[in-house]
C-alpha positions in Angstrom: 5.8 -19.6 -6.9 7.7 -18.2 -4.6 6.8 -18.1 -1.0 5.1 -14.8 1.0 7.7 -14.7 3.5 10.5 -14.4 0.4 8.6 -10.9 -0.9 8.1 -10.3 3.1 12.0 -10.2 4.2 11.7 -7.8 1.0 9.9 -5.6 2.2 11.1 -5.8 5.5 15.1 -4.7 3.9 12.6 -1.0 2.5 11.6 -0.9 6.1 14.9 -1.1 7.4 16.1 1.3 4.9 13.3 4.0 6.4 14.3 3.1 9.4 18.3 4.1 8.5 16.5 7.2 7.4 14.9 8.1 10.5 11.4 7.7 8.6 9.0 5.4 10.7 9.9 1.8 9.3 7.6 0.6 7.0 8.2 -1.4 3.9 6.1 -2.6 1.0 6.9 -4.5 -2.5 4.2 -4.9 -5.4 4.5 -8.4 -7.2 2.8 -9.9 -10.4 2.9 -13.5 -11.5 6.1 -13.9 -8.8 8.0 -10.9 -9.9 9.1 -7.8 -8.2 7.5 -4.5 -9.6 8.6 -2.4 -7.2 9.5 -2.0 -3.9 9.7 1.5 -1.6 9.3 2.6 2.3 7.8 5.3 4.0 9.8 8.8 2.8 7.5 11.3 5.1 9.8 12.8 6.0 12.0 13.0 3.2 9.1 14.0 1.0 8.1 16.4 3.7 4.5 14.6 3.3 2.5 12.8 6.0 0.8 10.9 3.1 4.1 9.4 1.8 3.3 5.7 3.2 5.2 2.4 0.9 1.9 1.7 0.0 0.4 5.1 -1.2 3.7 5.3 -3.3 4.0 2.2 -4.7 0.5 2.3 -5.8 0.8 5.6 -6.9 3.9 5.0 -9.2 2.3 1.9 -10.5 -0.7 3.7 -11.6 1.3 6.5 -13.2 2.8 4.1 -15.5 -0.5 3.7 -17.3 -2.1 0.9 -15.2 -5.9 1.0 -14.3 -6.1 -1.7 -12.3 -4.2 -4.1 -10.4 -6.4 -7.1 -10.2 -2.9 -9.0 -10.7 -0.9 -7.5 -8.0 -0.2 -8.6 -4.4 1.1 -5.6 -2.3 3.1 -6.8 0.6 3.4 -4.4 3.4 5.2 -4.7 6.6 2.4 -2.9 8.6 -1.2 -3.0 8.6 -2.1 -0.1 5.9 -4.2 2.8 7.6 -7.1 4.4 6.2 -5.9 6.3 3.6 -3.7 3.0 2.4 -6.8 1.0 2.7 -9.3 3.0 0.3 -6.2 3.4 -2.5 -6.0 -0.7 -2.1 -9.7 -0.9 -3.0 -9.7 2.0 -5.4 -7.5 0.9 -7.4 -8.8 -2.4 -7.5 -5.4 -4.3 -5.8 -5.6 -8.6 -6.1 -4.1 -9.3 -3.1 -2.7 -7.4 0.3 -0.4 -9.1 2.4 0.7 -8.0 5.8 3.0 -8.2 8.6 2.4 -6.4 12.0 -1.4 -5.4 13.1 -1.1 -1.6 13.8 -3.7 -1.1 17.3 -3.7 2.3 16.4 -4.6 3.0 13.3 -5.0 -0.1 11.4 -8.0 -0.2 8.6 -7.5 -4.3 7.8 -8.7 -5.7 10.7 -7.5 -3.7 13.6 -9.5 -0.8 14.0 -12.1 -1.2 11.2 -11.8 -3.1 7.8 -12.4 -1.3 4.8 -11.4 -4.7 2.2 -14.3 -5.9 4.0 -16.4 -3.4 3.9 -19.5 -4.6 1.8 -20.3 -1.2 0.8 -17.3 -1.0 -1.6 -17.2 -2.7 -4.7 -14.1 -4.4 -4.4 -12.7 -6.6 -2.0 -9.0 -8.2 -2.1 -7.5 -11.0 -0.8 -6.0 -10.6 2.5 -3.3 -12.5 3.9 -2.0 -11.4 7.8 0.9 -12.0 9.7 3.5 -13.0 7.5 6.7 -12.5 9.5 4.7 -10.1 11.4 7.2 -10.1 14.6 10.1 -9.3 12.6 8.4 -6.0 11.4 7.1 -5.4 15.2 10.3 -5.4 16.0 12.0 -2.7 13.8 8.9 -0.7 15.0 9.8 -1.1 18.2 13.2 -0.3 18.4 12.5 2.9 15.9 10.2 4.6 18.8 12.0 3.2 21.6 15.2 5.2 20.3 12.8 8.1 20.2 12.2 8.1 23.5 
């Protein structure tokens, strides 16, 4: 089995590929039974679509290919996933989430709130934090220091 940080620094190359793309530098890769599936970043802007997070897309295209459920699959994203990220990870029943950087300001897994906690939902994945979480601090950093 391969390790988390392997699938991480995978991730990590989709968030450095946003960031090339001026999009905000998030990354994510879906794996099952140690192999990729597929991998994507944030495209908000390209897509001209606040929704377009790695996550949202990745689950999205996953789902479109005739899947139900992904009891099977570990999403690994660089950045906590927000709200919206966090109810398509329990909606559409995701194994595991595994994550880099804790987001203060709108993270749903454990900074602000947890919704895969929550024990009002049905469904509750594995979660696995801080996996090479500086690395993909870092790239956010730089992305809105250059901003400024």
């Amino acid at each position: 089995m391969k390790d988390y940080e392997y699938w991480m620094k995978i991730a990590i190359e989709e968030a450095i590929i946003a960031f090339e793309e001026d999009e905000v530098p998030v990354g994510a890769v879906l794996v099952k039974n140690d192999k990729l599936i597929l991998r994507n970043h944030n495209r908000t802007k390209q897509l001209s679509n606040p929704l377009a997070h790695a996550e949202k897309l990745i689950i999205e295209e996953i789902l479109s290919q005739g899947k139900i459920f992904l009891y099977d699959y570990k999403l690994f994203v660089t950045l906590e996933p927000c709200l919206m990220c966090s109810g398509m990870i329990v909606w559409s029943r995701l194994g595991e989430i595994v994550f880099g950087a804790y987001d203060k300001k709108a993270g749903c897994v454990g900074s602000i709130y947890n919704v895969l906690k929550d024990r009002n939902f049905n469904h509750h994945p594995k979660i696995t934090n801080n996996v090479l979480a500086e690395e993909s601090a870092e790239l956010l950093r730089r992305f809105f220091q250059k901003k400024r």
